[in-house]
MMTF fields as JSON, N, C-alpha, C and O atoms, coordinates in Angstrom:
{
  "mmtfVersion": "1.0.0",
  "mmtfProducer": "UNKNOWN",
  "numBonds": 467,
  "numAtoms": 468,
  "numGroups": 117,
  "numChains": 1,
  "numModels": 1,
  "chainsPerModel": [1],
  "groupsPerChain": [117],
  "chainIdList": ["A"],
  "bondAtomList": [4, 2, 8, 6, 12, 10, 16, 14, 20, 18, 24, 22, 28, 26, 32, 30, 36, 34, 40, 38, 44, 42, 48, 46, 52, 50, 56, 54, 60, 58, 64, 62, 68, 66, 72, 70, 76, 74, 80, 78, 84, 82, 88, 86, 92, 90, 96, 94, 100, 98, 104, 102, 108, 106, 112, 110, 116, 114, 120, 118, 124, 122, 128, 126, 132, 130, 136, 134, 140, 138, 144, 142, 148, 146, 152, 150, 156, 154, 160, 158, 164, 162, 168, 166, 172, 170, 176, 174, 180, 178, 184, 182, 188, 186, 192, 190, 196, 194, 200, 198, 204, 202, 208, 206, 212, 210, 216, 214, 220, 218, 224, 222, 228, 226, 232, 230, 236, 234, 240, 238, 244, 242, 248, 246, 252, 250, 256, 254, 260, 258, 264, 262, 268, 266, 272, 270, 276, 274, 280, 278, 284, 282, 288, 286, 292, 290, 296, 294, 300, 298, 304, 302, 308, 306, 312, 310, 316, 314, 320, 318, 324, 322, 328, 326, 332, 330, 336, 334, 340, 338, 344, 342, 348, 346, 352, 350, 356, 354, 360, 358, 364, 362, 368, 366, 372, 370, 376, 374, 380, 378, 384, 382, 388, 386, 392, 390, 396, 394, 400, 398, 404, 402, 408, 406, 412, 410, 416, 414, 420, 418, 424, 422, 428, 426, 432, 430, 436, 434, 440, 438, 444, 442, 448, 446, 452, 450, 456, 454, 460, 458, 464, 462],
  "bondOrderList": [1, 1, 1, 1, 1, 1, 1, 1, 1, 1, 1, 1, 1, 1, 1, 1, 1, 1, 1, 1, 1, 1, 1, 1, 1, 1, 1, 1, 1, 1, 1, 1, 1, 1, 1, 1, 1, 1, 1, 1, 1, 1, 1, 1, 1, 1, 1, 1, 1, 1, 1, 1, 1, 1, 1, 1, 1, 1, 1, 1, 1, 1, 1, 1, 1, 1, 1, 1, 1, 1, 1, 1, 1, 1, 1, 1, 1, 1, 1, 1, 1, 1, 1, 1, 1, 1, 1, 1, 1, 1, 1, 1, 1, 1, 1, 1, 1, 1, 1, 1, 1, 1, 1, 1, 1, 1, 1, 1, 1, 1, 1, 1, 1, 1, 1, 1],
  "groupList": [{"groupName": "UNK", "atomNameList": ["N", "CA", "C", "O"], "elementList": ["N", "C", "C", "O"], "formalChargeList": [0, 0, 0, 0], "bondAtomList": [1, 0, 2, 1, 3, 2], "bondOrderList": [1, 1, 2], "singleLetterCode": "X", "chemCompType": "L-PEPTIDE LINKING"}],
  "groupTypeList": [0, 0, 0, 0, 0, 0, 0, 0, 0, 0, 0, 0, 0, 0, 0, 0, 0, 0, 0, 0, 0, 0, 0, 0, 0, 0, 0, 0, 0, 0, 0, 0, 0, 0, 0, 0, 0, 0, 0, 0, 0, 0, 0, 0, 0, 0, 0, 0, 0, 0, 0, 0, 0, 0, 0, 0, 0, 0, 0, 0, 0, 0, 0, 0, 0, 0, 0, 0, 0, 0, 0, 0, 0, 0, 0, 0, 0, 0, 0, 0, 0, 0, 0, 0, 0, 0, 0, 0, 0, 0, 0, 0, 0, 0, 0, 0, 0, 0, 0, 0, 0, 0, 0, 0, 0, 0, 0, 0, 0, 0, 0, 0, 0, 0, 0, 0, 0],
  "groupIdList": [1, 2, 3, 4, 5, 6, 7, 8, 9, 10, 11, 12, 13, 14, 15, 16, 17, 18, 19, 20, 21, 22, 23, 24, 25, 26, 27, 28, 29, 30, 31, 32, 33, 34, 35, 36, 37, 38, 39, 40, 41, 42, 43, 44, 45, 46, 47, 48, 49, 50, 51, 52, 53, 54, 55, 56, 57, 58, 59, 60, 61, 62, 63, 64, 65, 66, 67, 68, 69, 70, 71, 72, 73, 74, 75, 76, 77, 78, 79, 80, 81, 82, 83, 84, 85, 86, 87, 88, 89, 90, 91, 92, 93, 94, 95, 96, 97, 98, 99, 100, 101, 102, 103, 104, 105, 106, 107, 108, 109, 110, 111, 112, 113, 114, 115, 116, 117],
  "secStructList": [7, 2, 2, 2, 2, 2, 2, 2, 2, 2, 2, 2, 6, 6, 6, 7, 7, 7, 6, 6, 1, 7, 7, 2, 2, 2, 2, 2, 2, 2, 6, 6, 7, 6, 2, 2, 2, 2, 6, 6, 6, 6, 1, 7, 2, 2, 2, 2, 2, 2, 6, 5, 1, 4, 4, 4, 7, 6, 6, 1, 6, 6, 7, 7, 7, 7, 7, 7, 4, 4, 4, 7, 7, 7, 5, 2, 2, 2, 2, 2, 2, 2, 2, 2, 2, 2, 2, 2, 1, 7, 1, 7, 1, 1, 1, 1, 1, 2, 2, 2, 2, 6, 2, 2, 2, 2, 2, 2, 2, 2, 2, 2, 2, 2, 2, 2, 7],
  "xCoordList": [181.17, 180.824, 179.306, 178.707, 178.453, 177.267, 177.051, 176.495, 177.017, 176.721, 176.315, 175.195, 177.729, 177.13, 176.207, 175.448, 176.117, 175.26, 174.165, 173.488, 173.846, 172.226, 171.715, 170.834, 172.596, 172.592, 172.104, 170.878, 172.825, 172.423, 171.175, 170.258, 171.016, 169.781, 168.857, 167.872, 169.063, 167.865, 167.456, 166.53, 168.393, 168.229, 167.507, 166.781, 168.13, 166.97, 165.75, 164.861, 165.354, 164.396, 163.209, 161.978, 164.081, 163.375, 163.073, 162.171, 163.846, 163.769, 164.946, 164.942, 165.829, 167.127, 168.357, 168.526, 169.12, 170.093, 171.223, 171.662, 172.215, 173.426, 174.101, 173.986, 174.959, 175.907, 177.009, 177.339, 177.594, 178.221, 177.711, 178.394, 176.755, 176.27, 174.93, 173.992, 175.034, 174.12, 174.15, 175.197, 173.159, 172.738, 171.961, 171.256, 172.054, 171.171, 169.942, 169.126, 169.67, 168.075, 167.39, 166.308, 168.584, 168.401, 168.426, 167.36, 169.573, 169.646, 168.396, 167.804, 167.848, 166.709, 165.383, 164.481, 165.42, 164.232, 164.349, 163.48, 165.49, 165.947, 165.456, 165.048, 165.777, 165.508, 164.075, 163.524, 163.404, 161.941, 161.222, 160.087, 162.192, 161.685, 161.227, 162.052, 160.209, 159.631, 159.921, 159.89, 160.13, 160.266, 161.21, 161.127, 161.689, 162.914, 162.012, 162.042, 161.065, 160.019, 159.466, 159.35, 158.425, 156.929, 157.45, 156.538, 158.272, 158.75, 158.828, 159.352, 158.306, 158.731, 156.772, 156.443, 156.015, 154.92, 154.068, 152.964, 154.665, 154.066, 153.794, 152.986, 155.064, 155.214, 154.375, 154.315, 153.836, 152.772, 153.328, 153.384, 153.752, 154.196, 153.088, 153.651, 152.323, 151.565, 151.628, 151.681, 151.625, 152.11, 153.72, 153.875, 154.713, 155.623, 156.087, 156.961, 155.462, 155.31, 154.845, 155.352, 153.69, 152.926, 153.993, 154.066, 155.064, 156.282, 156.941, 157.859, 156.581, 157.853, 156.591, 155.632, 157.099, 156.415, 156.232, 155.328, 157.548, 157.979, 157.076, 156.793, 156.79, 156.647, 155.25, 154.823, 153.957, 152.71, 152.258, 151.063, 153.291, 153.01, 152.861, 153.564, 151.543, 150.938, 152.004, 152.004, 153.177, 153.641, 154.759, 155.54, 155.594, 156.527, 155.278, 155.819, 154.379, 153.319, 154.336, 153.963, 154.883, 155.426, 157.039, 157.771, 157.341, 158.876, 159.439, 158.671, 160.607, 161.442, 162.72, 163.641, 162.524, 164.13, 164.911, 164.716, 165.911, 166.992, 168.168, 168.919, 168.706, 169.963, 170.55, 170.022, 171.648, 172.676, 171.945, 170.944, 172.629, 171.968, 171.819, 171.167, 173.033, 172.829, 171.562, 171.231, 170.713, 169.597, 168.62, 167.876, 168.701, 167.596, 166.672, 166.839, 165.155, 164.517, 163.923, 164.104, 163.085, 163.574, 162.129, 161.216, 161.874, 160.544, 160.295, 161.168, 159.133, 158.308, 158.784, 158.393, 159.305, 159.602, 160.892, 161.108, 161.964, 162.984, 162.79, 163.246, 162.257, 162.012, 161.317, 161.799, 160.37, 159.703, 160.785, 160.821, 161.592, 162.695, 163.228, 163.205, 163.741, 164.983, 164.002, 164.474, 162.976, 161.986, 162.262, 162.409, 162.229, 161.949, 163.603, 164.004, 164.076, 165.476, 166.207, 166.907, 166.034, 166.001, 165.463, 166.139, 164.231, 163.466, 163.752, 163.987, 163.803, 164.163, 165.46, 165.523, 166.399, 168.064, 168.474, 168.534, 168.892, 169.845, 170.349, 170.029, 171.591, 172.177, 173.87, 174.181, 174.763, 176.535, 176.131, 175.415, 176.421, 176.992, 178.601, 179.78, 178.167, 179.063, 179.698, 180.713, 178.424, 179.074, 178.571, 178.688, 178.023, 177.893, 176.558, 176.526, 175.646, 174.485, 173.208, 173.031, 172.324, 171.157, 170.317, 169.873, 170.564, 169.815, 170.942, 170.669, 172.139, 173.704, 173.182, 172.574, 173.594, 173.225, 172.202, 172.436, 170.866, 169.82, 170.308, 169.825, 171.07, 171.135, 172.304, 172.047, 173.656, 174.46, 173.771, 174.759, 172.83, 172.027, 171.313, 171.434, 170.748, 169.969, 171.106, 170.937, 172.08, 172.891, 173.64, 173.643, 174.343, 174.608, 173.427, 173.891, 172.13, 171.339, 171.14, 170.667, 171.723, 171.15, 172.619, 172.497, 174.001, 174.893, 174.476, 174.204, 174.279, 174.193, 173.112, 173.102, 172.437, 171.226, 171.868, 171.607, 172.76, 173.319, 173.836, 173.523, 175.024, 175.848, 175.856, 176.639, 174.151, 173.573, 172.828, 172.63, 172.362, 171.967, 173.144, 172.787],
  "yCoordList": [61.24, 61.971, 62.072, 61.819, 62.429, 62.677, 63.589, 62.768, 64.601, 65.614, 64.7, 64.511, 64.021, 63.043, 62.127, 61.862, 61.423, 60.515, 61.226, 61.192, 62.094, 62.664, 62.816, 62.279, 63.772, 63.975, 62.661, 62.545, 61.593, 60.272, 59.81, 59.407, 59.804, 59.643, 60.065, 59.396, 61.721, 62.773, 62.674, 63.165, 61.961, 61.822, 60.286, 60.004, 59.569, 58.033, 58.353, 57.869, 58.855, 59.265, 60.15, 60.168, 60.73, 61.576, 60.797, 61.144, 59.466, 58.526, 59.217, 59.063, 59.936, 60.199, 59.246, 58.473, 59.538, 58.626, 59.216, 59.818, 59.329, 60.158, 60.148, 59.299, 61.495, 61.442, 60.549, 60.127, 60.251, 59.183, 57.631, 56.676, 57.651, 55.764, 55.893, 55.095, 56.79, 56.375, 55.71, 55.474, 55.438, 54.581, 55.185, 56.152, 54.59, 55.808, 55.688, 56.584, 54.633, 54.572, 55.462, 56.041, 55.419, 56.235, 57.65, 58.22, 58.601, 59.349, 59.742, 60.52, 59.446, 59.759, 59.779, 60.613, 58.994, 59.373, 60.485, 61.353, 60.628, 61.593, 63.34, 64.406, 62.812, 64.228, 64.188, 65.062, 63.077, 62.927, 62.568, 62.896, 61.736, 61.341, 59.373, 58.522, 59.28, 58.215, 56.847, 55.729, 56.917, 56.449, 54.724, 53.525, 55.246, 54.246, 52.579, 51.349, 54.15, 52.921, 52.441, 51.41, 52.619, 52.344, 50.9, 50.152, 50.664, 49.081, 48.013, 46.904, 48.461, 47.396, 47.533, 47.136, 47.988, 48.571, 46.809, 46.587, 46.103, 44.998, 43.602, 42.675, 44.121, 43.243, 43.22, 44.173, 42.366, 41.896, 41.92, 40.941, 43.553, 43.892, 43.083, 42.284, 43.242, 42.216, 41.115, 40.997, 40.321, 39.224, 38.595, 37.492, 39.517, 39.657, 39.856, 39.339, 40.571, 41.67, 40.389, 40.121, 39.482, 38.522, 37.473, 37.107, 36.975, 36.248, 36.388, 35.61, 37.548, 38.019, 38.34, 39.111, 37.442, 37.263, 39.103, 39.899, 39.229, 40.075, 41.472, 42.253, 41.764, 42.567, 42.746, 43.687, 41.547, 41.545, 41.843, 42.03, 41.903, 42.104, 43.812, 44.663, 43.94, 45.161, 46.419, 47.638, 45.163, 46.484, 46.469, 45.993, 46.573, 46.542, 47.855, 48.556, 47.917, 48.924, 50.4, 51.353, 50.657, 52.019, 51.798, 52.783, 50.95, 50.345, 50.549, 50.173, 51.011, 50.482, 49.555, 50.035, 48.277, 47.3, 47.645, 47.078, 48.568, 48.412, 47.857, 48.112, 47.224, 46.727, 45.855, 45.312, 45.537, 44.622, 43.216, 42.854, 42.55, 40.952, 39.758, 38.718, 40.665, 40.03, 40.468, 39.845, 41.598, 41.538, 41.793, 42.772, 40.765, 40.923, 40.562, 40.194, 40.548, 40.06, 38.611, 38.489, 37.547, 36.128, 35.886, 36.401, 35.011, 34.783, 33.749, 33.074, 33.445, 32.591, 30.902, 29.904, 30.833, 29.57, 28.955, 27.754, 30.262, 29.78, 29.624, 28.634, 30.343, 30.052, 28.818, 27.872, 28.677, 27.185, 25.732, 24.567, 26.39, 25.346, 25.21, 24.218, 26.316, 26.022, 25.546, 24.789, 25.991, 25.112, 23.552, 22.884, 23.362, 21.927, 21.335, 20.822, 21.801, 21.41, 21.376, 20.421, 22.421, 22.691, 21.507, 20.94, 21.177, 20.33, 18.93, 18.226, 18.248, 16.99, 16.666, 15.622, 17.302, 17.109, 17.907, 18.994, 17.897, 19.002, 18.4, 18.654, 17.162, 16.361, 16.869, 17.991, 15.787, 16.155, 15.717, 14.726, 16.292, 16.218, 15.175, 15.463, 14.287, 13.586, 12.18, 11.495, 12.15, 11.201, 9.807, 8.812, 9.7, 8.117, 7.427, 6.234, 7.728, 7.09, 7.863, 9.08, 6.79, 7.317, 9.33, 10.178, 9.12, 10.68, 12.062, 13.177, 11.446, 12.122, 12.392, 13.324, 11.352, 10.862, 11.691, 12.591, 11.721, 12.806, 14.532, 15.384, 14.589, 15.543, 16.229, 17.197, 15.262, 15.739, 15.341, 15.189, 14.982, 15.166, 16.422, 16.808, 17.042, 18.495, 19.656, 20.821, 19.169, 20.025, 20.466, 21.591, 19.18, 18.907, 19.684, 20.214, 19.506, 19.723, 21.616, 22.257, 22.105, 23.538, 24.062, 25.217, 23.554, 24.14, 23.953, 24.99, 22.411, 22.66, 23.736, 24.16, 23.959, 24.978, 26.384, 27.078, 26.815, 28.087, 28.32, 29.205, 26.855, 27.143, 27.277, 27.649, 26.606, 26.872, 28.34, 28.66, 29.371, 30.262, 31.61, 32.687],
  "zCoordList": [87.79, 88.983, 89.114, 88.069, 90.312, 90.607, 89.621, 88.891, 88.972, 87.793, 86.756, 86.281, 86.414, 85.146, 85.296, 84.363, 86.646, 86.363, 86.205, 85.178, 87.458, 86.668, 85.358, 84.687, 85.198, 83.009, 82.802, 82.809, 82.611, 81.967, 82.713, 81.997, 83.835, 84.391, 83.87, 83.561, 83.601, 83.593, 81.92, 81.275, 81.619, 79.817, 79.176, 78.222, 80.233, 79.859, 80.457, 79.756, 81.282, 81.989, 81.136, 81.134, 80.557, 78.867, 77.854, 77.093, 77.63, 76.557, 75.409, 74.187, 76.164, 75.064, 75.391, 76.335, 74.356, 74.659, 74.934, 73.954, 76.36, 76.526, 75.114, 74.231, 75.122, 73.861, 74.045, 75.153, 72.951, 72.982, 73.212, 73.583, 72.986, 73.6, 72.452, 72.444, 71.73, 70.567, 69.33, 68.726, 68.983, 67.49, 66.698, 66.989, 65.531, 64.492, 64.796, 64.582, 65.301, 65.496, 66.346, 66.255, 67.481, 68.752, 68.243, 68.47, 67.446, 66.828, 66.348, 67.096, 65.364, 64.587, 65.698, 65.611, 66.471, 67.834, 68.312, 68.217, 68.922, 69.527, 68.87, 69.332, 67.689, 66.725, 66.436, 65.766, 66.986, 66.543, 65.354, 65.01, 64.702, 63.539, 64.198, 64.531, 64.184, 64.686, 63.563, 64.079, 62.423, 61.514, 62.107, 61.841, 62.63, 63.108, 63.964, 63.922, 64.897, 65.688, 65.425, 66.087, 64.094, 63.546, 62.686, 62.331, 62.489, 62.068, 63.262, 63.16, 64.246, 65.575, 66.178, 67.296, 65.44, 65.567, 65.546, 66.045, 65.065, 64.623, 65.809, 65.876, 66.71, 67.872, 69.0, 69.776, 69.113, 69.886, 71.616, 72.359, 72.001, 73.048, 74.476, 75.224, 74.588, 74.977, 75.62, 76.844, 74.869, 74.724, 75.288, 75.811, 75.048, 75.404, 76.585, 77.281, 76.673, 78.473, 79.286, 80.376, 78.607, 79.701, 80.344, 81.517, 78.869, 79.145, 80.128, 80.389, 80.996, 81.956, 83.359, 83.402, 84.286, 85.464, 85.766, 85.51, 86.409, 87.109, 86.335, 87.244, 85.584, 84.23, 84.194, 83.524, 85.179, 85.191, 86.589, 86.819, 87.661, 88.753, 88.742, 88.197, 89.649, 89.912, 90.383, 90.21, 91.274, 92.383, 91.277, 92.101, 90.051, 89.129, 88.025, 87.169, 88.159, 87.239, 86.56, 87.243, 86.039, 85.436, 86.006, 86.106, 86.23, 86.131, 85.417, 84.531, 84.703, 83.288, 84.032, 84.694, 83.763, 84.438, 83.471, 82.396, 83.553, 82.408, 82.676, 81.734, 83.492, 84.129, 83.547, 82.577, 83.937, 83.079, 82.944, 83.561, 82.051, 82.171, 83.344, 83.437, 84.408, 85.911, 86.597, 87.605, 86.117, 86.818, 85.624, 85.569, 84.626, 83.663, 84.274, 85.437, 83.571, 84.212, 83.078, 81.867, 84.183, 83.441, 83.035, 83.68, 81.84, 81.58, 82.125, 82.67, 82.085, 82.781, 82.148, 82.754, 81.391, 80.626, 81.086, 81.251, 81.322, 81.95, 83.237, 83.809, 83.731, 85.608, 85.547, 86.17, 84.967, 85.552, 84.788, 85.184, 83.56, 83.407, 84.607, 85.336, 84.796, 86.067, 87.581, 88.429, 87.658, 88.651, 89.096, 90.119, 87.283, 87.131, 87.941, 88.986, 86.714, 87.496, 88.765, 89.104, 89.449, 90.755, 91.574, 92.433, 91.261, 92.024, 91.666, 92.648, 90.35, 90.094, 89.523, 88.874, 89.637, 88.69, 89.34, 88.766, 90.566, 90.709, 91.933, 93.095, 91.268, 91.88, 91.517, 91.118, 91.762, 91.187, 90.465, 90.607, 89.281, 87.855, 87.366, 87.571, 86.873, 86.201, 87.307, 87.182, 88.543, 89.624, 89.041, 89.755, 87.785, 87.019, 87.787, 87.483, 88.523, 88.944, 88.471, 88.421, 88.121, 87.31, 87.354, 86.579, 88.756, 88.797, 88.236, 87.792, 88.475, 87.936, 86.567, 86.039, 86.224, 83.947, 83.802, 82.995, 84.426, 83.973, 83.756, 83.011, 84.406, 85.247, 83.774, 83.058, 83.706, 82.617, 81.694, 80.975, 80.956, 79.825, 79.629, 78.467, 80.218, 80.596, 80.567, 80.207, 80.943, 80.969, 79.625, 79.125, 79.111, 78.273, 76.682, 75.673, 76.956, 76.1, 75.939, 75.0, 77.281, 77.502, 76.948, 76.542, 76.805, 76.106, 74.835, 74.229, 73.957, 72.817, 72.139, 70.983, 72.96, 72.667, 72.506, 71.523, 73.546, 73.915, 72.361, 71.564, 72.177, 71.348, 69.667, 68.793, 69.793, 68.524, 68.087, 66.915, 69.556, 69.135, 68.972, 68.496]
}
């Protein structure tokens, strides 16, 4: 109901985690023992952040995207992959003529990738 969502709203919004949908890590923040975070202290947030177009744009400034993986947001490596593709392979798949064959090779290459990670 509208009640709950606020709560959960009004609680990520705090940087807590609703009850029930926690982790110890989250737990121990929550209670303020920082201990949990200062091991992630090392990551070159930065850097990371730059990976992600969307993430450097001015008008996104004090954003948090937390949404499902249908509206993650995409780094710059995959967008200009899929650029590429878009623009030079992005013919029918499996119709047996040269720009086809490119096309199920790339494809082909981005499952075995999936299926190795």
């Amino acid at each position: 109901d509208a009640t709950m969502n606020e709560r959960y709203f009004s609680l990520y919004a705090k940087g807590k985690t609703p009850p029930g949908s926690s982790t110890p890590a989250a737990e121990a923040r929550d209670a303020g023992d920082d201990a949990p975070q200062r091991k992630w202290n090392h990551l070159p947030v930065d850097s990371i952040r730059a990976e992600f177009p969307a993430l450097t744009d001015a008008n996104h400034d004090g954003w948090a995207f937390m949404e499902n993986a249908g509206g993650s947001q995409v780094p710059r490596r995959v967008a200009d992959a899929m650029h590429h593709y878009m623009c030079n392979n992005y013919v029918q798949l499996g119709a047996g003529y040269p720009h086809s064959d490119r096309a199920d090779a790339t494809v082909h290459r981005a499952h075995q990738l999936v299926k190795t990670f």
